[in-house]
BALOBA-1460 file (C-alpha; in Angstrom, 3 decimals):
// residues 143
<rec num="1" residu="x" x="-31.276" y="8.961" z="8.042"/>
<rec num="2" residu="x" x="-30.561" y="6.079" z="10.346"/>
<rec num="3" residu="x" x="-33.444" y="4.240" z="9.412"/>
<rec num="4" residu="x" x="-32.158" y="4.677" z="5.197"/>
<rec num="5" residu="x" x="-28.961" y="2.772" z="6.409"/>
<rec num="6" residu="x" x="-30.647" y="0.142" z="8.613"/>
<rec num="7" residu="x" x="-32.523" y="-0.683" z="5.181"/>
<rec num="8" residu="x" x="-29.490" y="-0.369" z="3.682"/>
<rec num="9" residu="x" x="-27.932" y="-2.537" z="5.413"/>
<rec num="10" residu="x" x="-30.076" y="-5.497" z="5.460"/>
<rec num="11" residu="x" x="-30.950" y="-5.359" z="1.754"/>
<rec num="12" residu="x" x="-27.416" y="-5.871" z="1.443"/>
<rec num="13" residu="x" x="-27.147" y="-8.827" z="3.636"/>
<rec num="14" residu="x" x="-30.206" y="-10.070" z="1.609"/>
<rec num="15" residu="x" x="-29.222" y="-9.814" z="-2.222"/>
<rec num="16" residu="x" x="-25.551" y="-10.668" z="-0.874"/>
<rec num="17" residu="x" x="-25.093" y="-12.506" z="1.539"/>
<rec num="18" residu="x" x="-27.752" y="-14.943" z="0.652"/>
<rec num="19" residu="x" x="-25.923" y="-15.367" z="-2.749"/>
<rec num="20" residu="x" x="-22.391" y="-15.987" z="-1.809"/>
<rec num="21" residu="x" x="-23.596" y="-18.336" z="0.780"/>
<rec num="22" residu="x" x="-25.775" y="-20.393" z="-1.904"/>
<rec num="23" residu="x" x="-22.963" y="-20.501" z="-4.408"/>
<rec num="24" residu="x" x="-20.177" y="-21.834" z="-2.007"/>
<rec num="25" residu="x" x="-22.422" y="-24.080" z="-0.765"/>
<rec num="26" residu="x" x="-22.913" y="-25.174" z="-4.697"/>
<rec num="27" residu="x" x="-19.340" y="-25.450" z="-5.878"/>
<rec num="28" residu="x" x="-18.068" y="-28.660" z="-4.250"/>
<rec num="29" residu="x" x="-20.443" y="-30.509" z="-6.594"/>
<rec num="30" residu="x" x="-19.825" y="-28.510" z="-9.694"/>
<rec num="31" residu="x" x="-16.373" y="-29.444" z="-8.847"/>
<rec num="32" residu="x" x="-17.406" y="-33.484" z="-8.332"/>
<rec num="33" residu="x" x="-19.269" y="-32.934" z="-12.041"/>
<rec num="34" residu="x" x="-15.908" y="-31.593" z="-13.212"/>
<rec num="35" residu="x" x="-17.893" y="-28.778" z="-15.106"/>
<rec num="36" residu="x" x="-15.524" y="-25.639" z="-15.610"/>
<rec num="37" residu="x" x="-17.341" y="-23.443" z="-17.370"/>
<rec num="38" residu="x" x="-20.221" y="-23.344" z="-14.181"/>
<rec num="39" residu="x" x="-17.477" y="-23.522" z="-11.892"/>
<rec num="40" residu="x" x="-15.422" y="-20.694" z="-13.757"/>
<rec num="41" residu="x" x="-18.870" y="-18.591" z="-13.496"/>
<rec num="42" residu="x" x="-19.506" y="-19.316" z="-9.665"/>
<rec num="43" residu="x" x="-15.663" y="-18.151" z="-9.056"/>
<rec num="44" residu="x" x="-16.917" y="-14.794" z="-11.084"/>
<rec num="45" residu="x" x="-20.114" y="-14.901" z="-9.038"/>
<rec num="46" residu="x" x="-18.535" y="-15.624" z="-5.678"/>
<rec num="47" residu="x" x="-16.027" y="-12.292" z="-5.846"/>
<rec num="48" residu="x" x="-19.022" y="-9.847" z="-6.680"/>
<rec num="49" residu="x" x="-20.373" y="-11.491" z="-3.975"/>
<rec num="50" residu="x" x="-17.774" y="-10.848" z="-1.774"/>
<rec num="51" residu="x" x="-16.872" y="-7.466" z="-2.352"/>
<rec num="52" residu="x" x="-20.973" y="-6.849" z="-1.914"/>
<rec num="53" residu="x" x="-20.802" y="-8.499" z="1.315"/>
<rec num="54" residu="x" x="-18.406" y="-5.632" z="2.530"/>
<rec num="55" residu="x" x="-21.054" y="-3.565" z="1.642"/>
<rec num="56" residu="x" x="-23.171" y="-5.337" z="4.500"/>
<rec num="57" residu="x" x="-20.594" y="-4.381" z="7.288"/>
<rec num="58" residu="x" x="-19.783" y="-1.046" z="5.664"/>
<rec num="59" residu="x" x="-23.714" y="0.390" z="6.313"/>
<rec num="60" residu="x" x="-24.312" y="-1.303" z="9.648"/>
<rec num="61" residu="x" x="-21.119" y="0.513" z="10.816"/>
<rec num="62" residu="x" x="-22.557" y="3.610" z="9.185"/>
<rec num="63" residu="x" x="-25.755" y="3.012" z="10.728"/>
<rec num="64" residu="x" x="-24.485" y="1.938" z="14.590"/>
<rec num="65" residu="x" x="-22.343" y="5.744" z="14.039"/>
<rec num="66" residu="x" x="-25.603" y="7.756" z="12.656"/>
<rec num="67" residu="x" x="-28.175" y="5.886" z="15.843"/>
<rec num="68" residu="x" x="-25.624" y="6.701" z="18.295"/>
<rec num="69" residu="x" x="-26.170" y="5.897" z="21.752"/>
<rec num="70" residu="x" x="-23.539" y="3.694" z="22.163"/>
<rec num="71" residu="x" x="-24.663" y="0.985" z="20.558"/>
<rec num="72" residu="x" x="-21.707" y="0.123" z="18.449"/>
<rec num="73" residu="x" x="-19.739" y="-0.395" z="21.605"/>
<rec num="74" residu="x" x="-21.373" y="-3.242" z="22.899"/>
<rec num="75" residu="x" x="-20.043" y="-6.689" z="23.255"/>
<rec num="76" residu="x" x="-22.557" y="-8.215" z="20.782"/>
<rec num="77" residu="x" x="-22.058" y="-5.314" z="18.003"/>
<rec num="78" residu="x" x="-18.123" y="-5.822" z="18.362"/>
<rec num="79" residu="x" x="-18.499" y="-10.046" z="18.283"/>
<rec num="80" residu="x" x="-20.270" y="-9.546" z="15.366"/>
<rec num="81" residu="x" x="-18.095" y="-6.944" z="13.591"/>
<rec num="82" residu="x" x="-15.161" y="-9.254" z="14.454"/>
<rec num="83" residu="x" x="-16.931" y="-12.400" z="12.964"/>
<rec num="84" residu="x" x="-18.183" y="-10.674" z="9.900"/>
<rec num="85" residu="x" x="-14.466" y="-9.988" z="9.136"/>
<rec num="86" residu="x" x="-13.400" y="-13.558" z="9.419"/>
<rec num="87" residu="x" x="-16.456" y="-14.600" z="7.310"/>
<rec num="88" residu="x" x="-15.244" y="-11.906" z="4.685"/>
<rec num="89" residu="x" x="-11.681" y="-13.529" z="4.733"/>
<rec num="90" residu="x" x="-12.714" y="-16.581" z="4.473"/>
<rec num="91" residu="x" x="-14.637" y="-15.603" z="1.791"/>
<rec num="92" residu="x" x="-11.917" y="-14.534" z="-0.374"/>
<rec num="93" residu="x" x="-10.239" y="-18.099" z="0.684"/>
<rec num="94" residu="x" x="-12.638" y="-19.679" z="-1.020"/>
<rec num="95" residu="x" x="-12.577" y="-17.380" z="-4.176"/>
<rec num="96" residu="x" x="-8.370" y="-18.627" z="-4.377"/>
<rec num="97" residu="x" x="-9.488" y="-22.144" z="-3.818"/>
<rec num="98" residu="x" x="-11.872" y="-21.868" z="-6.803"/>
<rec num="99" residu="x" x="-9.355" y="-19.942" z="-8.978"/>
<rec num="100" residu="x" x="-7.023" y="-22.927" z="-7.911"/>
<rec num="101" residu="x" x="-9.604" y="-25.436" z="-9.126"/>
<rec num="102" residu="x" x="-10.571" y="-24.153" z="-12.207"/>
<rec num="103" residu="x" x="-7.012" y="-24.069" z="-13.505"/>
<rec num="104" residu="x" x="-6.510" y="-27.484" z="-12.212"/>
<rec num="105" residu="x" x="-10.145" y="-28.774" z="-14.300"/>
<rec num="106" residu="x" x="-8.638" y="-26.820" z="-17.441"/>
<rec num="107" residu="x" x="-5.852" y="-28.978" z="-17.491"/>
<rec num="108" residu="x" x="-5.603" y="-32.008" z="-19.442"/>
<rec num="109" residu="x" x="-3.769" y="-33.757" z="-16.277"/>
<rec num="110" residu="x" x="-6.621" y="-36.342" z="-15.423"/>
<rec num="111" residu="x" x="-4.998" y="-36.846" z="-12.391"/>
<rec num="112" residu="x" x="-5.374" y="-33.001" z="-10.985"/>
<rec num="113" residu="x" x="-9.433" y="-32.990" z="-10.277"/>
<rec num="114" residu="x" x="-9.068" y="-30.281" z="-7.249"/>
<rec num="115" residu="x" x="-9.838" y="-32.447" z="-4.418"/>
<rec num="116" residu="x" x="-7.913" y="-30.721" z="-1.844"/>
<rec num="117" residu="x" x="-10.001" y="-27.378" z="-3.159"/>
<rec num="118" residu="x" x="-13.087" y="-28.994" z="-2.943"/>
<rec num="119" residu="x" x="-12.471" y="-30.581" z="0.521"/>
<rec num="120" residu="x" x="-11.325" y="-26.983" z="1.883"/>
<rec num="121" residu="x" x="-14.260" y="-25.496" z="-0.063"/>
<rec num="122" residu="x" x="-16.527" y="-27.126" z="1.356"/>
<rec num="123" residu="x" x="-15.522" y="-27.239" z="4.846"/>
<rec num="124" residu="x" x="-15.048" y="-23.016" z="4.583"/>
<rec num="125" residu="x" x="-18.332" y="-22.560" z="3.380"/>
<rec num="126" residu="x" x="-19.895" y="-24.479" z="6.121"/>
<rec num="127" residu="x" x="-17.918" y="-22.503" z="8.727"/>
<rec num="128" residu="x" x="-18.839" y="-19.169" z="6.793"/>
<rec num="129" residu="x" x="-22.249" y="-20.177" z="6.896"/>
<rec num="130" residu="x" x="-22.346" y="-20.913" z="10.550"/>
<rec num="131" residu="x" x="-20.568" y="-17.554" z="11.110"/>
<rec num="132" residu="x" x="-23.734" y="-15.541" z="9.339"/>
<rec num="133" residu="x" x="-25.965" y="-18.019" z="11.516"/>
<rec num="134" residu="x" x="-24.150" y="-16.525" z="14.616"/>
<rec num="135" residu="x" x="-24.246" y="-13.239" z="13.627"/>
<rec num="136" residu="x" x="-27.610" y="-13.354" z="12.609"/>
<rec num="137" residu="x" x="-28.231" y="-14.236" z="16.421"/>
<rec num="138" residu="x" x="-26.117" y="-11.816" z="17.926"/>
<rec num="139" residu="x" x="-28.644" y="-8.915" z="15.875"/>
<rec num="140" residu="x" x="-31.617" y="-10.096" z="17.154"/>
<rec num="141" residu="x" x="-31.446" y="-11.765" z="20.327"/>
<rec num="142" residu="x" x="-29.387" y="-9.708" z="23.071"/>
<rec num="143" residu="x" x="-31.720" y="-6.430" z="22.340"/>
């Protein structure tokens, strides 16, 4: 059973967390090109991605409980946990900041083109980024 939920867990952070990272990563530009209908789409994209991403945190928790021996206590397995939940908010973040930009490219104000949004997007989806980078570490290294 535990070994189900490892695989579980990383296909998650695969098909997910792969995604949502791509598609921040994307949307300052599609913002620059002032193109709202791929923009409106990545906004869709990025909160399936999001919610899938719990799904990443969900089975490793399910997976530290069903291994046992501690592991879940240690300090890496808590960092991570804790950092994973900041990505996750910061994920959402971003979703509002695309909402916010979309509705300000709809509009026929030509001088609303969602600068702050794309300035803040694109700084939180370097920091998110960083954070799976860190994570990423924190599985593999201190074992």
């Amino acid at each position: 059973m535990p070994s189900v939920l490892i695989w579980l867990h990383v296909a998650f952070a695969v098909f997910t967390v792969g995604p949502s990272t791509a598609l921040t990563m994307s949307a300052p530009r599609v913002i620059r090109t002032k193109n709202v209908a791929v923009l409106q789409n990545l906004q869709r994209m990025n909160r399936i991605y999001s919610i899938g991403v719990l799904g990443v945190l969900l089975f490793g928790i399910w997976a530290g409980i069903a291994i046992g021996d501690g592991k879940l206590g240690e300090w890496y397995m808590t960092a991570s946990m804790t950092l994973f939940i900041v990505a996750l908010v910061l994920l959402f973040l971003i979703d509002r900041d695309l909402r916010i930009a979309v509705r300000a490219l709809s509009n026929e104000t030509p001088s609303d083109d969602a600068k702050v949004q794309n300035g803040r997007i694109a700084a939180l989806s370097g920091i998110v980024s960083l954070i799976w980078l860190v994570i990423l570490f924190l599985m593999v290294v201190p074992e």
